[in-house]
DSSP file (Angstrom, degrees, kcal/mol; ACC not computed):
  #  RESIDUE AA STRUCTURE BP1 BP2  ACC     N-H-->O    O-->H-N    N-H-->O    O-->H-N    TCO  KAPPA ALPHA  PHI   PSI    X-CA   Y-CA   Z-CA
    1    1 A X              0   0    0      0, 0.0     2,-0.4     0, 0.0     5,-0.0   0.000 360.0 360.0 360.0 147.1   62.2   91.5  120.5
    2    2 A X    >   -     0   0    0      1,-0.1     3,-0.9     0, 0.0     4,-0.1  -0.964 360.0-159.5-117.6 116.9   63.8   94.3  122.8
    3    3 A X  G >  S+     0   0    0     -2,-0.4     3,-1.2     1,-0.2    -1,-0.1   0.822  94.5  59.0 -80.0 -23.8   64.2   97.7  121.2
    4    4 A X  G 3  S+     0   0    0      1,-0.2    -1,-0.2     3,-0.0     0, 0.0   0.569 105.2  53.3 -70.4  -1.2   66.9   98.4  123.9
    5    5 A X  G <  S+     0   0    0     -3,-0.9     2,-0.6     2,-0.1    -1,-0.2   0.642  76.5 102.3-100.2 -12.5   68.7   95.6  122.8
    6    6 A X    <   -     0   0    0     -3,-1.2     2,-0.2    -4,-0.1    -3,-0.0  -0.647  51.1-164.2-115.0 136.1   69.2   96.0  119.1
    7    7 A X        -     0   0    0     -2,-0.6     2,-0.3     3,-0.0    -2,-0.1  -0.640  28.1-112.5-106.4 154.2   72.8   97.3  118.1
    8    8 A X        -     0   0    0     -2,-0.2     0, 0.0     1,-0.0     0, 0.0  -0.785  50.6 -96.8-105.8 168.7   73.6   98.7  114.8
    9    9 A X        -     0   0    0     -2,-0.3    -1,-0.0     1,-0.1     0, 0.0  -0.364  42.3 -85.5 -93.3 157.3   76.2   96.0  112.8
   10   10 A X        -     0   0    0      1,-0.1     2,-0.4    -3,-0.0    -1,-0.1   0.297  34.4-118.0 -42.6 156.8   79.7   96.1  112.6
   11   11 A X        -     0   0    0      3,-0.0    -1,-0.1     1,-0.0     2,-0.1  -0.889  38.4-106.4 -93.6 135.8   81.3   97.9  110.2
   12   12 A X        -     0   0    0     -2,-0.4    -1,-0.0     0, 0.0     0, 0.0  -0.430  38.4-106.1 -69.9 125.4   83.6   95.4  107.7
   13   13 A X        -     0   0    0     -2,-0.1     2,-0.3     0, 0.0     0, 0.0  -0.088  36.5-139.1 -27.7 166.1   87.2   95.7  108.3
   14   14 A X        -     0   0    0     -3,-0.1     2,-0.2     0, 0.0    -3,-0.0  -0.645  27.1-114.6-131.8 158.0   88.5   98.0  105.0
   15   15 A X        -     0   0    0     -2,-0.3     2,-1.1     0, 0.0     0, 0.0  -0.416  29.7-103.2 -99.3 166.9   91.9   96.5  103.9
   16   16 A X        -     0   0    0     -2,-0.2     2,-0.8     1,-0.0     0, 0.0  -0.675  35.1-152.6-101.6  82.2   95.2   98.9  104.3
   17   17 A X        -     0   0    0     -2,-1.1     3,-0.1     3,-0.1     9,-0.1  -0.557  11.8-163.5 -98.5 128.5   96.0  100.3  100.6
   18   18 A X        +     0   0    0     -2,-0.8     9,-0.2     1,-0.1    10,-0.1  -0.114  62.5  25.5 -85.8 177.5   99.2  100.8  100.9
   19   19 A X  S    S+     0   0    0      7,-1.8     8,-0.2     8,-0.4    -1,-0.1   0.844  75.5 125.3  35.4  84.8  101.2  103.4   97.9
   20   20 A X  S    S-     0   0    0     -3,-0.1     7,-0.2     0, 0.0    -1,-0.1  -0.039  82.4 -71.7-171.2  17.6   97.7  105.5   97.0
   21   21 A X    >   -     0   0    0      1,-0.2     3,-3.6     5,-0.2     4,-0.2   0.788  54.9 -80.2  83.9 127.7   99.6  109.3   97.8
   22   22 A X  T 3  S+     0   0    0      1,-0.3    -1,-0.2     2,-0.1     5,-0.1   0.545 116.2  73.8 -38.3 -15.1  100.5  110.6  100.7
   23   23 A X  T 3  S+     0   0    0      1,-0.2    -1,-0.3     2,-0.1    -2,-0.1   0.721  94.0  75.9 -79.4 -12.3   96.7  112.1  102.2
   24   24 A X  S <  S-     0   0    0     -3,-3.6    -1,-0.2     1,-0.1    -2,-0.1   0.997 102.6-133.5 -63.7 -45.8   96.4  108.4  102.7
   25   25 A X  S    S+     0   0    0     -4,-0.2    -1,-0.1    -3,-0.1    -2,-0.1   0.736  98.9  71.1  96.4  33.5   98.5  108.0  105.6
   26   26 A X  S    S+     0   0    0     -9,-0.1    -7,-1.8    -5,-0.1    -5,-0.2   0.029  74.1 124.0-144.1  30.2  100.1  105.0  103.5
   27   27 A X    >   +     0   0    0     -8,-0.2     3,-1.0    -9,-0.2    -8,-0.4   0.302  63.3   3.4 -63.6-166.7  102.0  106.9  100.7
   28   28 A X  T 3  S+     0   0    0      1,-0.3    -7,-0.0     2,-0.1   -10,-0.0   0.086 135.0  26.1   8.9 -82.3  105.4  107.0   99.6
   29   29 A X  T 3  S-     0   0    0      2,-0.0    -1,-0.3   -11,-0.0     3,-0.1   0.958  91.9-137.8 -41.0 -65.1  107.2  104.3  101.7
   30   30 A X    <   -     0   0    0     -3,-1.0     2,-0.5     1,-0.1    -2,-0.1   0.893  59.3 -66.1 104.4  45.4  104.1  102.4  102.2
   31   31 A X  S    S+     0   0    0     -4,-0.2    -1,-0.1     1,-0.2    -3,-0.1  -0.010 116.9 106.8  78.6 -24.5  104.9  101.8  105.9
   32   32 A X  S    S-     0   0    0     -2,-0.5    -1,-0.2     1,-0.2    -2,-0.0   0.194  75.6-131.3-114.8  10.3  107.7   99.8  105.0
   33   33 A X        -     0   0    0      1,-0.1     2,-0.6     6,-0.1    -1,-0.2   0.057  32.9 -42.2  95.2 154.9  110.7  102.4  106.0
   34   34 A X  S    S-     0   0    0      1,-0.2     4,-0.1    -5,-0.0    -1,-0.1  -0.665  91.5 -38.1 -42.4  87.9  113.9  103.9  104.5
   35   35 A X  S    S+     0   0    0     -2,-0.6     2,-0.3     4,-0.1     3,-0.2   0.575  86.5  93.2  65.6 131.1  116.4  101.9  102.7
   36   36 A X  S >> S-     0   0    0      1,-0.2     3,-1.1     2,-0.1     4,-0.7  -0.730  88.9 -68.6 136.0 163.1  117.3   98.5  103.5
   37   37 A X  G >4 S+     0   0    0     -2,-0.3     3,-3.7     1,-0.2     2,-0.3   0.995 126.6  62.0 -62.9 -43.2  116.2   94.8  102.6
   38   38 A X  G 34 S+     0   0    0      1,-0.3    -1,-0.2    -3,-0.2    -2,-0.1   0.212 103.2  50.9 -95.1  23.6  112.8   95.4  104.4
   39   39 A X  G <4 S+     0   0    0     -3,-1.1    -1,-0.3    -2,-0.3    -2,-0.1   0.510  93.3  94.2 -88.5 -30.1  112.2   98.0  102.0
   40   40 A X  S << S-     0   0    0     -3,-3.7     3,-0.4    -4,-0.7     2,-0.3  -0.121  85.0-105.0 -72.2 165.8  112.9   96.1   99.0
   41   41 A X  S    S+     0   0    0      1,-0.2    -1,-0.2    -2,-0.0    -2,-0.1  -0.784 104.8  15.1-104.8 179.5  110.4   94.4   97.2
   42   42 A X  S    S+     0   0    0     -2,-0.3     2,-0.3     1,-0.2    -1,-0.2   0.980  86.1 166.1  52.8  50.4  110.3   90.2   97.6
   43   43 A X        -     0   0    0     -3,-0.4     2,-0.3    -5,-0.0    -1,-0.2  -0.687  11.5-178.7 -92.3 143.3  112.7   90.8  100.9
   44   44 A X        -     0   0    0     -2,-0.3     3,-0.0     3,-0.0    -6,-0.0  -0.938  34.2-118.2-143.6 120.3  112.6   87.5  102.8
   45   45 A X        -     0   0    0     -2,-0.3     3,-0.1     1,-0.1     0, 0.0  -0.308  29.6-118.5 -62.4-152.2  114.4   87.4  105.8
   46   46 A X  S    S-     0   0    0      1,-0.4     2,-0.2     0, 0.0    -1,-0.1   0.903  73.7 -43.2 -88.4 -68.9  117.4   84.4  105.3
   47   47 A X  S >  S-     0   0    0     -3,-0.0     3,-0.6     0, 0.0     2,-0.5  -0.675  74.0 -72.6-149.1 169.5  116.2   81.7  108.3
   48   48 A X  T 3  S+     0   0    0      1,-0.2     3,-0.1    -2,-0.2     8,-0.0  -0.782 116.0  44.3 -98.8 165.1  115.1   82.0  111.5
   49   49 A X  T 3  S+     0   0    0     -2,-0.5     8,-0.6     1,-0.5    -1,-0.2  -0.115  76.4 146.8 103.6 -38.6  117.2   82.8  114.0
   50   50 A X    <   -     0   0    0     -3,-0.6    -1,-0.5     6,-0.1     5,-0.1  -0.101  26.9-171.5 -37.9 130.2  118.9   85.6  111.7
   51   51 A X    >   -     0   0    0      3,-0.5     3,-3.4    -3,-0.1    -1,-0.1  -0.656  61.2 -78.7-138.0  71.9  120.1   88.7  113.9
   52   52 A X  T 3  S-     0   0    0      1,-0.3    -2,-0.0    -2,-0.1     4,-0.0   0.890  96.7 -45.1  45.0  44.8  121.0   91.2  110.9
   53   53 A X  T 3  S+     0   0    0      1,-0.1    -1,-0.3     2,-0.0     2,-0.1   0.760 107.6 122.2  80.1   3.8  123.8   89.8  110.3
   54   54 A X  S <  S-     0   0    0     -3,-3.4    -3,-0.5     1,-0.2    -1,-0.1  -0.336  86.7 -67.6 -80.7 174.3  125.5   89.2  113.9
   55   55 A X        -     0   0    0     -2,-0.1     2,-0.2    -5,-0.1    -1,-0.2  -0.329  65.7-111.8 -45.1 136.7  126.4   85.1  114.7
   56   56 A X    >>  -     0   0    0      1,-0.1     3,-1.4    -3,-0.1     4,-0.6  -0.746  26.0-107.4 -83.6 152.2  122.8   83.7  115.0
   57   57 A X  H >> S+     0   0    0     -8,-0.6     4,-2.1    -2,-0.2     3,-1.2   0.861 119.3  61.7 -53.2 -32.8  122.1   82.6  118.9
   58   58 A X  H 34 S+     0   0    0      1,-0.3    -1,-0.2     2,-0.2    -9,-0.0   0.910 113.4  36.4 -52.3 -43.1  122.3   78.7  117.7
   59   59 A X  H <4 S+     0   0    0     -3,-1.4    -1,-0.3     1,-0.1    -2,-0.2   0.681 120.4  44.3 -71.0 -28.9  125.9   79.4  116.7
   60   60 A X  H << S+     0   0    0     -3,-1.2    -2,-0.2    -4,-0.6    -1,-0.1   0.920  93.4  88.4-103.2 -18.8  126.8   81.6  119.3
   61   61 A X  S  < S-     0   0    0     -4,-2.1    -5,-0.0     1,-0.2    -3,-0.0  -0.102  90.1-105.5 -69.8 134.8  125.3   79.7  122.0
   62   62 A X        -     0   0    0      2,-0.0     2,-0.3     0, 0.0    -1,-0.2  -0.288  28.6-152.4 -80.0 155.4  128.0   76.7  123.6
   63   63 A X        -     0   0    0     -4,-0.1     2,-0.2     3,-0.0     3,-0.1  -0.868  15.6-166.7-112.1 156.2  127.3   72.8  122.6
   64   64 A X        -     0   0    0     -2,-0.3    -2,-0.0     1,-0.1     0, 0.0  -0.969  40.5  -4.0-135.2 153.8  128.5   70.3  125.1
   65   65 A X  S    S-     0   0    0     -2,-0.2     2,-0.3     1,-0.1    -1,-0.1   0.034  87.7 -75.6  59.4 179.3  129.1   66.3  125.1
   66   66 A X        -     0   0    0     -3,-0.1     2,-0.4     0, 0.0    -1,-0.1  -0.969  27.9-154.1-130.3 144.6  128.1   64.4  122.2
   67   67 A X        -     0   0    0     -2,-0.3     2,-0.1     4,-0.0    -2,-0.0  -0.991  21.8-144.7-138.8 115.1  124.7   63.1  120.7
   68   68 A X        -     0   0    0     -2,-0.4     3,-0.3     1,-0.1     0, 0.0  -0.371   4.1-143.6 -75.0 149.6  125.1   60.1  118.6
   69   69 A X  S    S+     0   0    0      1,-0.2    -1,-0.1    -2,-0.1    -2,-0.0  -0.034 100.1  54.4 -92.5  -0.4  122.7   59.8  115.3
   70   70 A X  S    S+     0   0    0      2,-0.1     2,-0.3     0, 0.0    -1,-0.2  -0.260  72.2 138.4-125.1  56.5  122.6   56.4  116.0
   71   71 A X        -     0   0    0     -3,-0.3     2,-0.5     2,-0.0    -4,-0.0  -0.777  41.0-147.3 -81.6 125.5  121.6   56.2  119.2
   72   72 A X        -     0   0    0     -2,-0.3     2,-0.6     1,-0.0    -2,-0.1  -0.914   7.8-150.3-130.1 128.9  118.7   53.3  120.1
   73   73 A X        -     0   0    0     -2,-0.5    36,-0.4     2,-0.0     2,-0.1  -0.876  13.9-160.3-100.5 107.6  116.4   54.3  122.8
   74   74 A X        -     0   0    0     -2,-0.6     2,-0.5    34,-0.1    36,-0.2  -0.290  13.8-135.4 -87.4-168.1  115.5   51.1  124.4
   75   75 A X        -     0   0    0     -2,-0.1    36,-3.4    33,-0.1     2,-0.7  -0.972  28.8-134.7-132.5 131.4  112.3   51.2  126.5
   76   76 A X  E     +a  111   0A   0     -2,-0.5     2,-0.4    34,-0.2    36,-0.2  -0.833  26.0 178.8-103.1 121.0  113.1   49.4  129.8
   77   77 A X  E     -a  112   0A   0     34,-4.2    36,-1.6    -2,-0.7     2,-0.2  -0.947  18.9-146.3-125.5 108.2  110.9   46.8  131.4
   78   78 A X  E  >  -a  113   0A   0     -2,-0.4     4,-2.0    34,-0.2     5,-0.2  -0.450  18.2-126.6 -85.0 154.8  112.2   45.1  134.8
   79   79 A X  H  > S+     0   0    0     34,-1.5     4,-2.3     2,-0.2    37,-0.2   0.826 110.8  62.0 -75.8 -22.8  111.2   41.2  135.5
   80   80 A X  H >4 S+     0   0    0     35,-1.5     3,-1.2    36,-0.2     4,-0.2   0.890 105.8  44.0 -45.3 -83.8  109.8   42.2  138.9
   81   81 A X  H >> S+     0   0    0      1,-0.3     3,-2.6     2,-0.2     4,-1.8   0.768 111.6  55.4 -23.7 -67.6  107.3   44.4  137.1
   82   82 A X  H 3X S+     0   0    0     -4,-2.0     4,-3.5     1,-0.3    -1,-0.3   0.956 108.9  46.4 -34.6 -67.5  106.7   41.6  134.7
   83   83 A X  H << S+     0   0    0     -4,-2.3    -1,-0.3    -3,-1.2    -2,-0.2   0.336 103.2  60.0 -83.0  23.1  105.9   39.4  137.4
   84   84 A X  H <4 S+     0   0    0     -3,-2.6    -2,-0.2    -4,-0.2    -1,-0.2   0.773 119.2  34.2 -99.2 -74.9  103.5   41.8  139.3
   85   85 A X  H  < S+     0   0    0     -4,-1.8     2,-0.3    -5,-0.1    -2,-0.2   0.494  95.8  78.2 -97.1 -21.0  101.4   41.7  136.1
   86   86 A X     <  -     0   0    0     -4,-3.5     6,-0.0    -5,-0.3    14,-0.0  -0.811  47.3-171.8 -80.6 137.5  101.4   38.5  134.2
   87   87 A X  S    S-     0   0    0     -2,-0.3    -1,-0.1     0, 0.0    -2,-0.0   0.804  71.9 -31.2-101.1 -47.4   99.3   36.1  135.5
   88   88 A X  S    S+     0   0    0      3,-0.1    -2,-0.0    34,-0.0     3,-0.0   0.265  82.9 151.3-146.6  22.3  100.1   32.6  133.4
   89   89 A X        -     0   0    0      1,-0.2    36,-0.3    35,-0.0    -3,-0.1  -0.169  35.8-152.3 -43.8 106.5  101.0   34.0  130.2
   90   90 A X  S    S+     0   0    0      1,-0.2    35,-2.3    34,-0.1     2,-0.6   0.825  73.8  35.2 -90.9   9.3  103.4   31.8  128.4
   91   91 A X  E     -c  125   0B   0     33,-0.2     2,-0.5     2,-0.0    35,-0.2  -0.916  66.2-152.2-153.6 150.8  105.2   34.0  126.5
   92   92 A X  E     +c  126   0B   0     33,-2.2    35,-2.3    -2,-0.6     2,-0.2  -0.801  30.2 156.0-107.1 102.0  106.1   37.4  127.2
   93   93 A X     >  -     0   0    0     -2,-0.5     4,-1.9    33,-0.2     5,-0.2  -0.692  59.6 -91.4-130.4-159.1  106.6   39.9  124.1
   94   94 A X  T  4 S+     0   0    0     -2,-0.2     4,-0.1    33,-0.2     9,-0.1   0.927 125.5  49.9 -59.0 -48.1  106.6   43.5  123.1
   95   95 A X  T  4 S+     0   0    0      1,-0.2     4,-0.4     2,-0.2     3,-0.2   0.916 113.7  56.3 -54.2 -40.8  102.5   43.3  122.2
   96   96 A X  T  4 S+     0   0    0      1,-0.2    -2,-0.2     2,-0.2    -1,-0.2   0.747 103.1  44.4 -20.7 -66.1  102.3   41.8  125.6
   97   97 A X  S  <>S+     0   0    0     -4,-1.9     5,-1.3     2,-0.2     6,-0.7   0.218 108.2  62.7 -96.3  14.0  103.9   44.3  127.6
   98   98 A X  T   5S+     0   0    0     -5,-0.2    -1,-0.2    -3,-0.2    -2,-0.2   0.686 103.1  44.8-104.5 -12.1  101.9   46.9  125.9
   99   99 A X  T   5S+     0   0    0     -4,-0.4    -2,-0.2     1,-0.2    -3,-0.1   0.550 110.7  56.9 -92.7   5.1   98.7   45.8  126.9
  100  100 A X  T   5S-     0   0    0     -4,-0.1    -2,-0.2    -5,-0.0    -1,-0.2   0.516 113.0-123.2-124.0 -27.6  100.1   45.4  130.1
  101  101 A X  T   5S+     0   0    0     -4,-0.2    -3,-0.2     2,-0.2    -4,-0.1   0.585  77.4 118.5 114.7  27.6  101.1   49.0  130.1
  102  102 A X  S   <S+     0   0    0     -5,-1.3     2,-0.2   -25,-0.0    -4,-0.2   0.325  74.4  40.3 -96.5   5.2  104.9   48.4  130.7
  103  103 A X        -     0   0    0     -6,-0.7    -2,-0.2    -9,-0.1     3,-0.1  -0.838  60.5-150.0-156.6 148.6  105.9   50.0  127.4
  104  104 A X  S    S+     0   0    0     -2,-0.2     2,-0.3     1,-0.2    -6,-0.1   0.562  83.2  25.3 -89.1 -26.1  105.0   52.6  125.5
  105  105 A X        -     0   0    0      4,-0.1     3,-0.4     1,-0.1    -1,-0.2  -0.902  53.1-160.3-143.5 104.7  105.7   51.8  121.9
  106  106 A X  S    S+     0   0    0      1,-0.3   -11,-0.1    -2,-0.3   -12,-0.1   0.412  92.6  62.3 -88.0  -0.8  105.7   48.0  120.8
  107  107 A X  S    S+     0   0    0    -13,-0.1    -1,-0.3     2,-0.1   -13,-0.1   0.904  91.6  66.7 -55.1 -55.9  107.7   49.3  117.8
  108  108 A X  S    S-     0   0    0     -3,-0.4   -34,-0.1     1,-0.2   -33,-0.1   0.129  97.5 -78.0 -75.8 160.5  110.2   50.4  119.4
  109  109 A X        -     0   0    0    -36,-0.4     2,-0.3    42,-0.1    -1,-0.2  -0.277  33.4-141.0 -58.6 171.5  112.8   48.1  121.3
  110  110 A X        -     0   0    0    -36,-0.2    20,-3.7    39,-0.1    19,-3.1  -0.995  10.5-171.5-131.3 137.9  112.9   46.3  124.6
  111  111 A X  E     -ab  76 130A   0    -36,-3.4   -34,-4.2    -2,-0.3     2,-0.5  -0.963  12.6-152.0-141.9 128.8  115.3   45.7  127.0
  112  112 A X  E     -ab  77 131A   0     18,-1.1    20,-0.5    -2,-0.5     2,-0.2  -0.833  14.2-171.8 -95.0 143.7  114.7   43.4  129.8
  113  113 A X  E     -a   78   0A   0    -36,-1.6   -34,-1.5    -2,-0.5    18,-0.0  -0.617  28.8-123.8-127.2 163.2  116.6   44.2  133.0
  114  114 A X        +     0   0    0     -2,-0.2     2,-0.5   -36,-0.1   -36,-0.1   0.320  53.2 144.5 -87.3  11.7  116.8   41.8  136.4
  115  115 A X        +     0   0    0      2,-0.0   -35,-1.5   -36,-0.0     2,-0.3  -0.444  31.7 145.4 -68.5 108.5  115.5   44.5  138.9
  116  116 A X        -     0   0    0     -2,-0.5   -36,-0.2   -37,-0.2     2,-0.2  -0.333  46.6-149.9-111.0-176.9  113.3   41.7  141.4
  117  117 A X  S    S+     0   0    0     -2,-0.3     2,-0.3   -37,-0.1    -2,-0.0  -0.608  77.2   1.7-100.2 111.7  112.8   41.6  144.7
  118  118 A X  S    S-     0   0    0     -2,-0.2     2,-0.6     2,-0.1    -2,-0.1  -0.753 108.1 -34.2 118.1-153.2  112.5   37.8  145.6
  119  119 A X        -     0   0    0     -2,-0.3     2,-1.1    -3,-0.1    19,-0.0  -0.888  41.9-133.1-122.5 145.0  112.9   35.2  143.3
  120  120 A X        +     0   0    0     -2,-0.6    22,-0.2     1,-0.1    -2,-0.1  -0.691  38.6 149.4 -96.2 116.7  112.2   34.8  140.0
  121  121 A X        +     0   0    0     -2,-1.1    -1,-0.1    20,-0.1    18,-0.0   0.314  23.5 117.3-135.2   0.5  110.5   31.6  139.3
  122  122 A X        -     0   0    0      1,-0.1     2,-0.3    22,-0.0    22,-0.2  -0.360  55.3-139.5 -57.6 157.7  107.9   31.6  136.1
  123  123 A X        +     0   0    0     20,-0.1     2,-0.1    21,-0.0    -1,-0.1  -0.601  47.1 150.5-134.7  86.5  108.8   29.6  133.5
  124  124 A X        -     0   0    0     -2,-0.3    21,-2.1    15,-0.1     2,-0.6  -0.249  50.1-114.9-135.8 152.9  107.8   32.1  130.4
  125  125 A X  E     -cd  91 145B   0    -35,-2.3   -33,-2.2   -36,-0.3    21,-0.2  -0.913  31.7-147.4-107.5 107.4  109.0   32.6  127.1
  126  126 A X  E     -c   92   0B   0     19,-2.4     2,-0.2    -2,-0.6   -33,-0.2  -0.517  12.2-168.6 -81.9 144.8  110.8   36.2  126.6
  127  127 A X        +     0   0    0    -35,-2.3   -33,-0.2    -2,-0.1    21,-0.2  -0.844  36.4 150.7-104.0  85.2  110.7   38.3  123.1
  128  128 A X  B     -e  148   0C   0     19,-2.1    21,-3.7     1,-0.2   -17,-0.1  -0.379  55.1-138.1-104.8-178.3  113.3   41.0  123.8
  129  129 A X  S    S-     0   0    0    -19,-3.1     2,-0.5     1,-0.6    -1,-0.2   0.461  92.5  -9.1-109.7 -70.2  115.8   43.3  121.9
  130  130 A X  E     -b  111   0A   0    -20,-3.7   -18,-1.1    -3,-0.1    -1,-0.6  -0.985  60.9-144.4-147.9 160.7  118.0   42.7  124.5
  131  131 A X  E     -b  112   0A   0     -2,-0.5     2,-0.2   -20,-0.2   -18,-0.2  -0.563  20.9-126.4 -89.4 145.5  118.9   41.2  128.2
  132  132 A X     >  -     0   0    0    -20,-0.5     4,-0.7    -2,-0.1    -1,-0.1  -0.396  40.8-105.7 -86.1-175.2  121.0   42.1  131.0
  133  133 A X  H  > S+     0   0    0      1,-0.3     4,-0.6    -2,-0.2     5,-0.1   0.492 118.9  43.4 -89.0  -0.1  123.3   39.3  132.1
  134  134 A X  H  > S+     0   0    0      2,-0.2     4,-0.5     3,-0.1    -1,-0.3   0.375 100.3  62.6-130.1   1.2  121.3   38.6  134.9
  135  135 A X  H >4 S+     0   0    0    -23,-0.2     3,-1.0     2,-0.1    -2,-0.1   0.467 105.5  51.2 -88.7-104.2  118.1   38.8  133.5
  136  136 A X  H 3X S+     0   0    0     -4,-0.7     4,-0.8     1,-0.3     3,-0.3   0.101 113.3  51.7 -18.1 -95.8  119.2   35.7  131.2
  137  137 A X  H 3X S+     0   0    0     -4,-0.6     4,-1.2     1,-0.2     5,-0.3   0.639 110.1  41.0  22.7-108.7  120.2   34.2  134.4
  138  138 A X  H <X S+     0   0    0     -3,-1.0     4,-2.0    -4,-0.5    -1,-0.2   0.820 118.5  47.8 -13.5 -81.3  117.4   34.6  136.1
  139  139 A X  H  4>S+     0   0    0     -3,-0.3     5,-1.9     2,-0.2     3,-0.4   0.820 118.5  36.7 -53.1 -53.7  115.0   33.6  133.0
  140  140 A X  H ><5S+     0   0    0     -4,-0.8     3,-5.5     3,-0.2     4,-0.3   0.963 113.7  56.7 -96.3 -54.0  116.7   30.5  131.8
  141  141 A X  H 3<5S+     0   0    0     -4,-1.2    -1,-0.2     1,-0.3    -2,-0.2   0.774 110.1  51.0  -5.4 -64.3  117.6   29.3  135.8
  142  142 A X  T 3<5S-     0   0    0     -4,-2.0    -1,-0.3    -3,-0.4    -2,-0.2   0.651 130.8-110.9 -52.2 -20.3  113.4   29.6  136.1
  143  143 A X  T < 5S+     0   0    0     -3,-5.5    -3,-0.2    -4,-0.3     2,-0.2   0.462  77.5 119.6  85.8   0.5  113.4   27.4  133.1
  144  144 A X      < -     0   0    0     -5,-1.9     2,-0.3    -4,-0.3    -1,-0.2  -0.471  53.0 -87.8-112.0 175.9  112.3   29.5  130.8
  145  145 A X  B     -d  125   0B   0    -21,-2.1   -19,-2.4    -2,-0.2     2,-0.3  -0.808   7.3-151.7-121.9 177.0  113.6   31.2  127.2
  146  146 A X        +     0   0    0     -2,-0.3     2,-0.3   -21,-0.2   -19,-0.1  -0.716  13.0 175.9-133.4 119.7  115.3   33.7  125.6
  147  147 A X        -     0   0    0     -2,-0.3   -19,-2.1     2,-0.0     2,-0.9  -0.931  23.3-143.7-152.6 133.2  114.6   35.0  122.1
  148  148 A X  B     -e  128   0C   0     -2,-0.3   -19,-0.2   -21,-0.2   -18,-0.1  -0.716  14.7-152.7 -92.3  89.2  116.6   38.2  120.6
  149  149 A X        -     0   0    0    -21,-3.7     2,-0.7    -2,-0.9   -39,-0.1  -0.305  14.0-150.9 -64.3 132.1  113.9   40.1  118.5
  150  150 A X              0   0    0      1,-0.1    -1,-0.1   -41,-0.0   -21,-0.1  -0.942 360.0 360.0-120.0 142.7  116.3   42.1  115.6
  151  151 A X              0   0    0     -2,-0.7    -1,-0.1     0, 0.0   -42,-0.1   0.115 360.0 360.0-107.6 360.0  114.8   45.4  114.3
């Protein structure tokens, strides 16, 4: 032990009691101001976003285009890619292309697209949500088939 070392210990925070006469330096008001909701007691503001009663910025701010509530976010997987990374797998589905790292979410849908280079020539069984018209092409022309997962 180091006598140069030895500190004496904190002092415990004291809490702020508030309305306890004015020598306190938290008297009358209590901090909390003149007149007004944020005086009152059980004041809440409304929401966020409240600006004392002006428009709130959400409102005042302009919306553009339109954002469908039914809107299906496919996850896109091209048959090039497909055929970079399967080696003789015969059928190609969502669980598939997740270990395969071509997807993010095997929940979610899939949509297979035709983006090659070359030709496509495996003869594979597809699981999709949906096909372009030229990946069907493609896949059944190789031999192979088409099955339309619905979620």
């Amino acid at each position: 032990m180091d006598l140069s070392k030895i500190k004496p210990r904190k002092a415990k925070k004291t809490t702020k009691r508030l309305g306890r006469g004015s020598g306190s330096g938290w008297g009358k008001t209590s901090g909390r101001g003149n007149k007004g909701a944020g005086q009152r007691s059980g004041k809440k503001l409304p929401y966020v976003g409240f600006r004392g009663g002006n428009l709130p910025l959400l409102r005042v701010i302009p919306k553009r285009g339109f954002h469908s509530v039914k809107k299906n976010d496919y996850q896109i997987v091209n048959l090039g890619n497909i055929l970079k990374l399967s080696s003789s797998a015969g059928e190609v589905n969502p669980k598939l292309l997740k270990e395969m790292n071509l997807i993010k979410d095997e929940n979610k849908p899939v949509k297979v697209l035709a983006d090659i280079k070359g030709n496509f020539d495996k003869k594979l069984i597809f699981k999709a949500d949906k096909f372009s018209k030229k990946a069907k092409e493609l896949i059944e022309k190789a031999g192979g088939n088409i099955e339309c997962l619905t979620r």
